[in-house]
C-alpha positions as CSV (number, residue, x, y, z in Angstrom):
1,X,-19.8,-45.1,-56.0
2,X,-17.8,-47.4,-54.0
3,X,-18.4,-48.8,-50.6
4,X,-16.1,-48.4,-47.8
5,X,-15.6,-51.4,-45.6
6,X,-17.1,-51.6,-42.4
7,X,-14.7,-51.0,-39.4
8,X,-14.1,-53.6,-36.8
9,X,-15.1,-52.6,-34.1
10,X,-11.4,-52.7,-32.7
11,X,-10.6,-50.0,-35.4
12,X,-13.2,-48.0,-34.1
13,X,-12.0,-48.8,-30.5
14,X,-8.2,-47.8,-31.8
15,X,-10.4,-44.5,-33.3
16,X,-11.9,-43.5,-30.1
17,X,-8.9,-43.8,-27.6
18,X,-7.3,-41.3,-30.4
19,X,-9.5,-39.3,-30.0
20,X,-9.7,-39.0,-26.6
21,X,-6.0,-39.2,-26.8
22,X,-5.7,-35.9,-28.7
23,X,-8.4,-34.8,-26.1
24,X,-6.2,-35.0,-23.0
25,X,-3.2,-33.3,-24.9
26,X,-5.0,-30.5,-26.1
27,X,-6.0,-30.3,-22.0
28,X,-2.8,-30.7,-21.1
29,X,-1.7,-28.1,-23.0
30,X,-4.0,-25.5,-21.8
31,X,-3.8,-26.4,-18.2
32,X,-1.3,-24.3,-16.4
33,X,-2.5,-24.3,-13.0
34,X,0.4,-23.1,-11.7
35,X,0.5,-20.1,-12.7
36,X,-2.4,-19.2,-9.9
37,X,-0.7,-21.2,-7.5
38,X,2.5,-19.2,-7.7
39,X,0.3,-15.5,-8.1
40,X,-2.3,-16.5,-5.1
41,X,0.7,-18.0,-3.2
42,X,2.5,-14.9,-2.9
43,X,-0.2,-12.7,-2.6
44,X,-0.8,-14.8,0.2
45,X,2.4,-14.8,2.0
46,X,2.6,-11.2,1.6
47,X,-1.3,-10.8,3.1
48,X,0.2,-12.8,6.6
49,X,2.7,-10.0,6.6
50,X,-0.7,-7.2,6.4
51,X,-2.2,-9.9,9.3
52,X,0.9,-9.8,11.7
53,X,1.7,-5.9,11.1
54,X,-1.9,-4.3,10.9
55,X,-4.3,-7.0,11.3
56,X,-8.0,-5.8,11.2
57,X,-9.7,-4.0,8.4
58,X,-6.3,-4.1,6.6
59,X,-6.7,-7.3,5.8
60,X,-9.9,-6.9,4.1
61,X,-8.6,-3.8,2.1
62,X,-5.6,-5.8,0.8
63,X,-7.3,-8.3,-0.3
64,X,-9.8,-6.5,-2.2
65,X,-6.8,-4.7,-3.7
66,X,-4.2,-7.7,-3.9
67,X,-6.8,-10.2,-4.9
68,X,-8.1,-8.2,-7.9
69,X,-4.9,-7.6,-9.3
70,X,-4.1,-11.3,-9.2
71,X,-6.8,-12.6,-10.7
72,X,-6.7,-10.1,-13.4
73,X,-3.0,-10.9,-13.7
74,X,-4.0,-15.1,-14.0
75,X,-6.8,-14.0,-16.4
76,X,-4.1,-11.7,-18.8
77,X,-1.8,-15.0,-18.7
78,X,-4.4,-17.8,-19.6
79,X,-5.5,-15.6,-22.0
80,X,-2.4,-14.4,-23.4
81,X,-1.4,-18.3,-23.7
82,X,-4.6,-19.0,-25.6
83,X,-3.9,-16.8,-28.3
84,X,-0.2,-18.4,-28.4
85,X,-1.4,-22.0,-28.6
86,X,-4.8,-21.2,-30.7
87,X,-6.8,-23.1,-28.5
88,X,-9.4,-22.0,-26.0
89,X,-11.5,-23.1,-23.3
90,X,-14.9,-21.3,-21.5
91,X,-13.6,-18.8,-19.2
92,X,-17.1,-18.4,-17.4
93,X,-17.1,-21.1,-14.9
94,X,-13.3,-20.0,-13.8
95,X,-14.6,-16.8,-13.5
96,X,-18.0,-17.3,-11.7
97,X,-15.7,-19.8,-9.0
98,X,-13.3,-17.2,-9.1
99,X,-16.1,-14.7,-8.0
100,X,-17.5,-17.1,-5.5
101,X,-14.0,-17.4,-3.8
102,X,-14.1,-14.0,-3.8
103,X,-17.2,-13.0,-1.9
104,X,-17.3,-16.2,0.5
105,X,-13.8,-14.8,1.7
106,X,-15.3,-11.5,2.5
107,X,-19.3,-12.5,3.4
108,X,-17.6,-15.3,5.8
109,X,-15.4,-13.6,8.1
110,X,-18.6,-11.4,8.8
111,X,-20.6,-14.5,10.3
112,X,-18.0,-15.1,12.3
113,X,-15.8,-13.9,15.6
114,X,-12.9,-14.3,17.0
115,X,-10.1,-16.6,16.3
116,X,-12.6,-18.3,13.5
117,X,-12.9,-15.0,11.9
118,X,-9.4,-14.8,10.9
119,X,-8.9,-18.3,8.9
120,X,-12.5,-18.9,7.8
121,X,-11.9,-17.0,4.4
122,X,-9.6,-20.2,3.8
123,X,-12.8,-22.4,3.8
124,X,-14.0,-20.4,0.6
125,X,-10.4,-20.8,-1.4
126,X,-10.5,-24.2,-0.3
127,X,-14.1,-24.8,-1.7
128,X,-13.3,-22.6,-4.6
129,X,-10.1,-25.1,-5.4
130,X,-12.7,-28.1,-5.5
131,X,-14.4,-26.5,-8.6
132,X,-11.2,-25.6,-9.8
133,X,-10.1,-29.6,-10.0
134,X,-13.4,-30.4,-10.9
135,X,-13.5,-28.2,-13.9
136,X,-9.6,-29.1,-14.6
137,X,-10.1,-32.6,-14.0
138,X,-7.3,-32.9,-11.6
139,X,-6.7,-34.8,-8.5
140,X,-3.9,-33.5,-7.1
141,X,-5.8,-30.1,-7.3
142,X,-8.3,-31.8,-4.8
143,X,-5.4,-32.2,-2.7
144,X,-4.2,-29.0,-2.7
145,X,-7.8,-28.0,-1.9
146,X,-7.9,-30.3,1.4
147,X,-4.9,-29.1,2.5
148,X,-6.2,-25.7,2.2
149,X,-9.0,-26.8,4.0
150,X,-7.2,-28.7,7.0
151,X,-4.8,-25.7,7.5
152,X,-6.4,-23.6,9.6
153,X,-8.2,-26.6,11.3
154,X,-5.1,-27.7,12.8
155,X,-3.7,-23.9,13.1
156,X,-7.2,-23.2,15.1
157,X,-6.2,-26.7,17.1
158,X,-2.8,-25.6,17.8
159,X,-4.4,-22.6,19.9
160,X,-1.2,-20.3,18.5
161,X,-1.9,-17.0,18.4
162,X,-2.3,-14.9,15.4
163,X,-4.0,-17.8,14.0
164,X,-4.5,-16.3,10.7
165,X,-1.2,-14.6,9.8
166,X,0.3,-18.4,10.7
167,X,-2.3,-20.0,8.3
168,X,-1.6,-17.0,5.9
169,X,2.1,-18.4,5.9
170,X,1.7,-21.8,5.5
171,X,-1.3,-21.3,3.0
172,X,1.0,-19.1,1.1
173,X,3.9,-22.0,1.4
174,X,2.2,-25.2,0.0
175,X,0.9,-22.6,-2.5
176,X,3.6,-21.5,-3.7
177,X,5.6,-24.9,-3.6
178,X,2.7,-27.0,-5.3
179,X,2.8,-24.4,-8.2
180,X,6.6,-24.7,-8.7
181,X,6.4,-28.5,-8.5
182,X,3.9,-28.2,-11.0
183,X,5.4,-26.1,-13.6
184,X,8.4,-28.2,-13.1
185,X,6.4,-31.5,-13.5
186,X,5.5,-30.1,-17.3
């Protein structure tokens, strides 16, 4: 039986920023964020088409429709790159916030009226975003979120009419701009 020297405690130090090293790659590597930011982008530029066109109960139906398929289409892609890389990570708490964003886009515009009524569903996404950098660790996802959130404030401010077709259109914009800045940033 031999005995195996003690560490110092800088090896152990060296040990445990390797570990947490190899930590934040395997992170990295799963974390694709902008694959939603792209999908939920363009389904959002395409919904302030539906807002300027039919407005109304349109709205609701295409995002019922347009929504689902997206974040089915997000789900098939994280887990399709899962199975590629052979790593996973809990897909519960993307899906719950997912779910939240989902139903606080739909129960909110009914506690509302007018102008209000046609950007508040941004205020979910937005709060939906800060679990998303929360649970991705990511501070420029926090960003994203506050912009989503200050959108429609200053839309609302602006007094412009079709308020939420405009903050469908500039939603859809950062969206889809922060996603390919992202993918490109990998």
């Amino acid at each position: 039986m031999t005995n195996a020297p003690a560490a110092s405690p800088q090896d152990a130090a060296d040990v445990l920023r390797h570990v947490e090293s190899v930590r934040n790659q395997t992170r990295d590597l799963l974390r694709a964020i902008w694959f939603p930011l792209v999908v939920f982008g363009l389904i959002t530029l395409a919904s302030a088409v539906v807002q300027w066109a039919w407005a109304g109960p349109a709205v609701g139906i295409y995002w019922a429709v347009a929504g689902t398929l997206g974040g089915i289409a997000v789900g098939q892609y994280y887990r399709s790159r899962e199975l590629r890389l052979g790593l996973t990570q809990p897909a519960l708490p993307y899906i719950l916030t997912a779910v939240g964003i989902f139903v606080g886009a739909f129960v909110l515009p009914m506690l509302t009226h007018g102008d209000l009524q046609e950007v508040v569903s941004t205020f979910a996404v937005a709060a939906g975003y800060l679990v998303f950098a929360w649970l991705e660790r990511s501070g420029w996802l926090v960003g994203v979120a506050l912009l989503m959130a200050a959108i429609p404030v200053v839309v609302l401010a602006s007094g412009v009419s079709h308020p939420g077709a405009v903050t469908a259109t500039i939603t859809g914009v950062a969206l889809v701009a922060t996603g390919l800045v992202s993918r490109r940033s990998r």
